[in-house]
N, C-alpha and C positions, 0 to 999 in steps of 0.2 A: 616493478621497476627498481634497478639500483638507486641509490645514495648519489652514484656519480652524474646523473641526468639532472642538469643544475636549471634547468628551466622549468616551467611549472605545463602537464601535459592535458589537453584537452581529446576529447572524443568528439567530433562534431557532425553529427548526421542529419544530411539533407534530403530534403522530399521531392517529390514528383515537382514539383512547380520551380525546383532549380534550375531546371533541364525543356520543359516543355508550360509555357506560359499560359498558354490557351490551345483552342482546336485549330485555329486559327497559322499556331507558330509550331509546327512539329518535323519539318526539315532536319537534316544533319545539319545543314547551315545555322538554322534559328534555335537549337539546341546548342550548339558551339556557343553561340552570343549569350544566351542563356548561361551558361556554363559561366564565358567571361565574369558575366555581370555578378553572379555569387563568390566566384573564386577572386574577386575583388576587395569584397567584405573580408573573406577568408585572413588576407595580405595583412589587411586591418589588423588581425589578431596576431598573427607574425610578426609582425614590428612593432607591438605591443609585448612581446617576449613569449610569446604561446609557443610549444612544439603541439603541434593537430597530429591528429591520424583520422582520414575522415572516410565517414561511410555512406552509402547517398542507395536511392532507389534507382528500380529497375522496371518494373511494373508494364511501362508503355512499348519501353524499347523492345522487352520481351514479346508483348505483345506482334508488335512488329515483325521482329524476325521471325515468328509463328507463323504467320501470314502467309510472309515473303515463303518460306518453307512450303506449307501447307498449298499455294501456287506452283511454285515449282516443280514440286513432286509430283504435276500433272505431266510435263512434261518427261518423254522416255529418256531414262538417263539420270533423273536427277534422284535426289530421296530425301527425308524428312529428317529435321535435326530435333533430336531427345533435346526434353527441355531442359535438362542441370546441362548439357552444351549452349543454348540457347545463354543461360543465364554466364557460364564464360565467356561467350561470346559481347553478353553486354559489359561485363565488365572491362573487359578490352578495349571496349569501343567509347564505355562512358568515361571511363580512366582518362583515355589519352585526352580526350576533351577537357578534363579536370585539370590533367597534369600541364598539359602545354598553356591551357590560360592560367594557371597559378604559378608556372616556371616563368610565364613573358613577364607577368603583373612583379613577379617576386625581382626580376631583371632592373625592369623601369624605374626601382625602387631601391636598386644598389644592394639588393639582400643578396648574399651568394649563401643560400641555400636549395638544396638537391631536393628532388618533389620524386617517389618513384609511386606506379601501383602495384598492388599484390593481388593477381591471381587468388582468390581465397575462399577454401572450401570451408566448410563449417558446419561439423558432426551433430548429426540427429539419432534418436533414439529407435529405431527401426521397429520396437513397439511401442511407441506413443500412440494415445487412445483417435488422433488427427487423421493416421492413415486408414482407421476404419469410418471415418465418416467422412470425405473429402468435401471440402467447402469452399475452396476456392478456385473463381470463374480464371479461365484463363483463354488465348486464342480464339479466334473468329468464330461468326455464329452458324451455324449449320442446320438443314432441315431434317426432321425425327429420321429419314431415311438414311441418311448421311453419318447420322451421330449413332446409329442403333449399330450400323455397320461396322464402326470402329469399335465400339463398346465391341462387340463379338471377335473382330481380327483384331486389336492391338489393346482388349484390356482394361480401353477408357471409361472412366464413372464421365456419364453426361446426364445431365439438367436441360428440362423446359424453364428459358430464363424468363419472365414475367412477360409472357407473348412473342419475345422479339426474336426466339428462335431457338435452336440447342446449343447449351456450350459444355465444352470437357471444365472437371471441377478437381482439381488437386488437394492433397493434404497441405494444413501448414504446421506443420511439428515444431515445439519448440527447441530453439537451440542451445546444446551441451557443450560444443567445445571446438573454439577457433584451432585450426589443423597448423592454422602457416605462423602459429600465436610466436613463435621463438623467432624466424622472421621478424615479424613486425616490433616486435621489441627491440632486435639488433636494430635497426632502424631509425627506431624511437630515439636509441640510444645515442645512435651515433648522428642526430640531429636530423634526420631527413624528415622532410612532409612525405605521411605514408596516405596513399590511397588505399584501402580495405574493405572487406567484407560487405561490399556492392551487391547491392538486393537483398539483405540479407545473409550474401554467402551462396554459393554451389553448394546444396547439401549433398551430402556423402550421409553413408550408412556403414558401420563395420560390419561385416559380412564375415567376422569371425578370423582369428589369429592376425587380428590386426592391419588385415586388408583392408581399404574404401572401395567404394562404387557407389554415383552417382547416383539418385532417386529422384525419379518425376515428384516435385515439391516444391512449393515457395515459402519463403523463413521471412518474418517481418522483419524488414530492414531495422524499424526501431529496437526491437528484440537482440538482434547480433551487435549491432554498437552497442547497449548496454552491458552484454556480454561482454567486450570486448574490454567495454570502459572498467570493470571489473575487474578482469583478468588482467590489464596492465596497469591497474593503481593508479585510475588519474585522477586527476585534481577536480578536470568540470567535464560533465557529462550535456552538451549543451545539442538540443534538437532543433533547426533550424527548417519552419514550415510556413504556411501562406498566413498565418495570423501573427499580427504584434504582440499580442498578449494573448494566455487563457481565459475562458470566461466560464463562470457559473451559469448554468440557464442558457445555454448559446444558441442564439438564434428566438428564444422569445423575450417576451415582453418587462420579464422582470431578469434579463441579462444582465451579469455584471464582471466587471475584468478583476482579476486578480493580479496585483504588483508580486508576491510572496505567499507560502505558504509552507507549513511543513510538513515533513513526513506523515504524521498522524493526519493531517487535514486531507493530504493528498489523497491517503489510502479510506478517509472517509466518504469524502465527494466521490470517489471512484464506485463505492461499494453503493452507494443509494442508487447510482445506475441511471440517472439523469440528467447529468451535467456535459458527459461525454460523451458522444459518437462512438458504436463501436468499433466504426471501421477508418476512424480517424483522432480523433484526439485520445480515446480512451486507452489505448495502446502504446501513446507516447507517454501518459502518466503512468501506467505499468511499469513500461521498461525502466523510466527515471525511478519509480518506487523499488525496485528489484536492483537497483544500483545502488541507493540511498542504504535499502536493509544491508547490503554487504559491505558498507563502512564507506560511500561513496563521499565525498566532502561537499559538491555543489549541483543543482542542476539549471537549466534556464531552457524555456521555449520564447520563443521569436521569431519571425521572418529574416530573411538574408540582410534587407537593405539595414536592418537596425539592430544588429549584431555589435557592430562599434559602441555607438549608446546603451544597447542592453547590458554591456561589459561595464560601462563607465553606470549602471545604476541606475537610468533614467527611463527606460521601458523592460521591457518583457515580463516575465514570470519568474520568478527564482523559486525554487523546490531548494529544501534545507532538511537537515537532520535536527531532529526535536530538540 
């Protein structure tokens, strides 16, 4: 980031539970409201003097449209959408939800600030050790008959998932390098709230002399905002997920919350490999420790509604440099 970006920049990536509340609330409607009620908190930080560029997950919606796909294609006529479309596809779709409840919120509130999303692919390493062993469940469940078939015509690695059926299982390769990254800085630059690297990103692959194309794969959403947080020098790298705070021990008996911590602690509790989930908290301490080692200034995890407070010091988790 220049000198001339006189505001201080935050990266703020939001999880699954921004967007879809329970099982219960999973409409375009009840995602919309969803949206509202985060991109609220967001405003918060906005009139607090923040410039955001925020990145949020995809997980469900994708899901979704895989479905939606994977039905229609029964029908003659129709065909099935490749998933790095799929994953444009949600970013489109969760963008504009983003963007129109943070432009109405930003309105109601006299801020004449511009909100736009970025389309955003984001370069994987085409041999990362991820795409020989695919691990990640994605799309409906299918019976061995069904899935053995695809596996043979279209390629797919499928799993017997713990009884309930077969699912296709993708790589998730780490991510190297935001594509639309000069983009998103003009933007930064020139004040807007940027919507970005939603899902992690459409990964791309260079396929040599500097070409992309898209690769069946999912990038953790926390993974590319930390990237991201990175590559534009921001201030606070803040992860915005269903818990107030981190905890030690979570979920048992001698649980305990953490107000602060720092880099060395973080990357301790990480490594003992008990503290965190690893398909949920432990990934978001990564990505913060992976921003911290590149000269990152701040980190903070919290939920949406306590964003305001966790800025003013009073809850969440803060991650620091030693």
């Amino acid at each position: 980031m220049s000198e001339s970006t006189s505001r201080k920049v935050a990266v703020v990536a939001i999880g699954g539970n921004s967007l879809i509340k329970d099982p219960q609330h999973q409409t375009v409607e009840d995602q919309y409201q969803a949206a509202k009620e985060t991109t609220h908190h967001i405003a918060d930080m906005i009139e607090a003097g923040w410039n955001v560029a925020i990145g949020h997950g995809n997980g469900p919606q994708v899901g979704f449209i895989l479905r939606r796909s994977e039905i229609a294609a029964k029908v003659e006529g129709m065909h099935e959408v490749p998933l790095d479309v799929c994953g444009a596809d949600s970013q489109g779709a969760i963008g504009y939800a983003l963007q129109q409840t943070l432009q109405n919120e930003l309105y109601r509130r006299k801020i004449k600030k511009n909100v736009a999303t970025v389309i955003t692919q984001v370069l994987v390493d085409k041999n990362d050790p991820a795409f020989k062993n695919p691990t990640k469940p994605i799309g409906g469940f299918m019976d061995e008959a069904e899935a053995k078939r695809r596996e043979k015509e279209m390629g797919w690695n499928v799993v017997e998932d713990a009884g309930r059926g077969w699912r296709r299982v993708v790589a998730s390769p780490l991510p190297k390098e935001v594509v639309e990254l000069e983009t998103v800085n003009i933007l930064i630059e020139a004040g807007v709230i940027v919507i970005t690297v939603g899902g992690g990103g459409i990964p791309v692959i260079d396929v040599g002399d500097g070409e992309y194309r898209g690769t069946a794969a999912v990038i953790d959403k926390d993974y590319a905002s930390s990237l991201l947080a990175r590559e534009i020098n921001a201030d606070l790298f803040l992860i915005s997920t269903a818990v107030e705070k981190v905890a030690l021990n979570f979920g048992k008996p001698d649980q305990k919350w953490i107000d602060r911590m720092t880099l060395s602690e973080a990357k301790r509790y990480l490594a003992e490999g008990v503290h965190f989930a690893k398909g949920s908290m432990a990934p978001k301490i990564q990505a913060i420790i992976w921003y911290l080692e590149a000269g990152g200034k701040q980190a903070l995890i919290t939920n949406p509604e306590n964003i305001g407070r966790a800025l003013r010091g009073e809850t969440g988790t803060w991650i620091v440099p030693d």
